[in-house]
Backbone bond lengths (Angstrom), bond angles and torsions (degrees), N, CA, C in turn:
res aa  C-N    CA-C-N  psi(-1)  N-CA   C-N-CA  omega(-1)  CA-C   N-CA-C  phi
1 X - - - 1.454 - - 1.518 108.71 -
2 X 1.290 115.19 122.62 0.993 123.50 179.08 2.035 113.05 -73.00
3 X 1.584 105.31 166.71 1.253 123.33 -168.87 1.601 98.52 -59.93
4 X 1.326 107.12 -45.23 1.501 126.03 -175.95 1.834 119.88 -46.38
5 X 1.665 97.53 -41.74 1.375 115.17 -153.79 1.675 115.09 -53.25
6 X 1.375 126.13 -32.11 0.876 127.07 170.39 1.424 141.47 -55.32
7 X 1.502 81.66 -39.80 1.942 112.47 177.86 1.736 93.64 -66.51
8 X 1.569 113.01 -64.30 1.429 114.46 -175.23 1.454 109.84 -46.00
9 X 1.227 121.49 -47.80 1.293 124.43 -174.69 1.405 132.09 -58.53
10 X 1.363 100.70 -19.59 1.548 120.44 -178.68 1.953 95.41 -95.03
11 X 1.038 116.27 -24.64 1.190 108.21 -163.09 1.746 88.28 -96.59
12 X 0.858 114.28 -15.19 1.674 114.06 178.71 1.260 113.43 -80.67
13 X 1.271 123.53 -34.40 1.332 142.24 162.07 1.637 109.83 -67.86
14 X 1.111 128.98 -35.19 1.512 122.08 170.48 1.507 110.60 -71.70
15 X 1.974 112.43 -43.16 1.469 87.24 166.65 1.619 132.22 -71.02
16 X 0.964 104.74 -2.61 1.978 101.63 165.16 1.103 125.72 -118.09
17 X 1.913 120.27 26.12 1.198 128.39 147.31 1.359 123.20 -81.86
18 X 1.128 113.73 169.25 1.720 106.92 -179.57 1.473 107.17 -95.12
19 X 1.758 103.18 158.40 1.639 124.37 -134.25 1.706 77.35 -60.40
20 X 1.483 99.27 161.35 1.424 145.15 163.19 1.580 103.48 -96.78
21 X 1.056 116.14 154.59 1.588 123.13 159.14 1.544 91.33 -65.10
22 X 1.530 109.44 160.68 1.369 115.28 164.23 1.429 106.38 -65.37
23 X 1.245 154.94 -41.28 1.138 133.17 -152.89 1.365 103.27 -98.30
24 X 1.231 133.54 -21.96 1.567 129.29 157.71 1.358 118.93 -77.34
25 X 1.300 112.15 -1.44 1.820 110.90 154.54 1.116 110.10 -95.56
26 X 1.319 137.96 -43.26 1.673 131.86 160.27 1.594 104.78 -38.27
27 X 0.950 105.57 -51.96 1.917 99.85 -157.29 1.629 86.20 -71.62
28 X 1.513 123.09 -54.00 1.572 96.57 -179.14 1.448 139.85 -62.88
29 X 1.284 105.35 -6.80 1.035 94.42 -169.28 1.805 94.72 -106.74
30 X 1.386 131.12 -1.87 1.113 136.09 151.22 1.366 124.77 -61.56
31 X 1.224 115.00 -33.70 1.428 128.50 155.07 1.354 118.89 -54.30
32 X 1.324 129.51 -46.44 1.351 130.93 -176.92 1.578 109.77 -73.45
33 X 1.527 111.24 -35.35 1.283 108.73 -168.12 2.128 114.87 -74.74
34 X 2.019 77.71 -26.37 2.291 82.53 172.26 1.139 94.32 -80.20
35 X 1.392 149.76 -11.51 1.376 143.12 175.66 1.506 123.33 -55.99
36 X 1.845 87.80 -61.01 1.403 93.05 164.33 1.240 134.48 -64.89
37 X 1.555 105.50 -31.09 1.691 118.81 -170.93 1.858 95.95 -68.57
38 X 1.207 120.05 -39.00 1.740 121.84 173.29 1.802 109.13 -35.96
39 X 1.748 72.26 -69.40 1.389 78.43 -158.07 2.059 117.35 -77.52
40 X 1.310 100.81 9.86 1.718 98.23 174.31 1.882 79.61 -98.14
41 X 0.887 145.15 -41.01 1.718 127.77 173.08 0.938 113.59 -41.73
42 X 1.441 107.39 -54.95 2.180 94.02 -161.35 1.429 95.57 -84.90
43 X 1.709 132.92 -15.34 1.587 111.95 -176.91 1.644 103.07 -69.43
44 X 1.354 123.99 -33.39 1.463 120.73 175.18 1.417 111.26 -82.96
45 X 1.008 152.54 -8.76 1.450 161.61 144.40 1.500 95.25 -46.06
46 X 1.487 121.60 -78.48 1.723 105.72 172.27 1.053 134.10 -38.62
47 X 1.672 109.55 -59.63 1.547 123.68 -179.79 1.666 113.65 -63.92
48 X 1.104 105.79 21.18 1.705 119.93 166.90 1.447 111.96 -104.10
49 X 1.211 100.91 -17.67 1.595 102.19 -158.53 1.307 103.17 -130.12
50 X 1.054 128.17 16.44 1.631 138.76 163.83 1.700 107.44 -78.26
51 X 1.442 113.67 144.26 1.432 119.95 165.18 1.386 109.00 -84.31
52 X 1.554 96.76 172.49 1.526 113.41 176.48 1.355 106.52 -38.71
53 X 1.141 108.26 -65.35 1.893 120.44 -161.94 1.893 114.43 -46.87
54 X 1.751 103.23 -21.16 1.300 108.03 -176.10 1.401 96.05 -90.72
55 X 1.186 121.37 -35.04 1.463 107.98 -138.28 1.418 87.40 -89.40
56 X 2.006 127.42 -15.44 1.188 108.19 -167.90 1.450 95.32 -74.82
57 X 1.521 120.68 -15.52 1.449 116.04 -162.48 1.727 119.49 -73.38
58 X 1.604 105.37 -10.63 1.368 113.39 -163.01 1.782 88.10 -129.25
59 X 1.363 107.98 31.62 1.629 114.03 169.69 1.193 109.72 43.78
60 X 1.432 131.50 47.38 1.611 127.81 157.90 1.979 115.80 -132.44
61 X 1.478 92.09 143.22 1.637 87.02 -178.18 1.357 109.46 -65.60
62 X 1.654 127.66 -148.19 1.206 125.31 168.73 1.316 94.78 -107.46
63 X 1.829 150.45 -11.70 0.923 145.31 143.28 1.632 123.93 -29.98
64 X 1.700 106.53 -62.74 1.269 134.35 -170.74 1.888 97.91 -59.30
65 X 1.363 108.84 -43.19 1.376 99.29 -162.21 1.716 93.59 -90.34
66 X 0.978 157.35 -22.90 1.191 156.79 -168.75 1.612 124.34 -63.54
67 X 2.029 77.78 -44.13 1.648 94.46 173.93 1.881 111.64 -71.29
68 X 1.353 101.59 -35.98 1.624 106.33 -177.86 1.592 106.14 -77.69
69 X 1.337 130.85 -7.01 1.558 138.26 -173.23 1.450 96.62 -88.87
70 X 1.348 115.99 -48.43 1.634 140.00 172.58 1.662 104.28 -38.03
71 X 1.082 129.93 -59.00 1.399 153.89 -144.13 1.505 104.24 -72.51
72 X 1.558 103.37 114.27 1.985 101.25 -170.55 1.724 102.55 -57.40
73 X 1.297 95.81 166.08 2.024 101.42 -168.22 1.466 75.67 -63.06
74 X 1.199 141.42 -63.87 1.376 132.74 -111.13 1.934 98.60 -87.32
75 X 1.124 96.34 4.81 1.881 98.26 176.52 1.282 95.70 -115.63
76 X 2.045 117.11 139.56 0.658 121.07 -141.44 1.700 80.69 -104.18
């Protein structure tokens, strides 16, 4: 399961709930998207700050994770 899956899942669940006004489906689903954008920040905010010993544990060098720490929230 991807990092994503939750966000999708909620939004999968909004398409087979019944209608929203448009502007309370904009705002939710604007909500989901700063949700995600949060939380892909602070997972690369950590994965910056992990040692060797973790990062060999989650299969990345300190190269590999630097470049993905690098990476604006908003790219997935």
């Amino acid at each position: 399961m991807s990092a994503a899956a939750p966000h999708a899942a909620l939004l999968d669940t909004l398409a087979r709930a019944p209608r929203l006004t448009a502007p309370a489906e904009i705002a939710l689903k604007a909500a989901v998207v700063l949700t995600l954008w949060t939380d892909r920040a602070r997972s690369r905010k950590h994965l910056a700050g992990l040692d060797a010993h973790l990062l060999r544990d989650v299969g990345l060098d300190r190269a590999e994770a630097a470049r993905e720490a690098a990476r604006p929230f908003w790219q997935g």
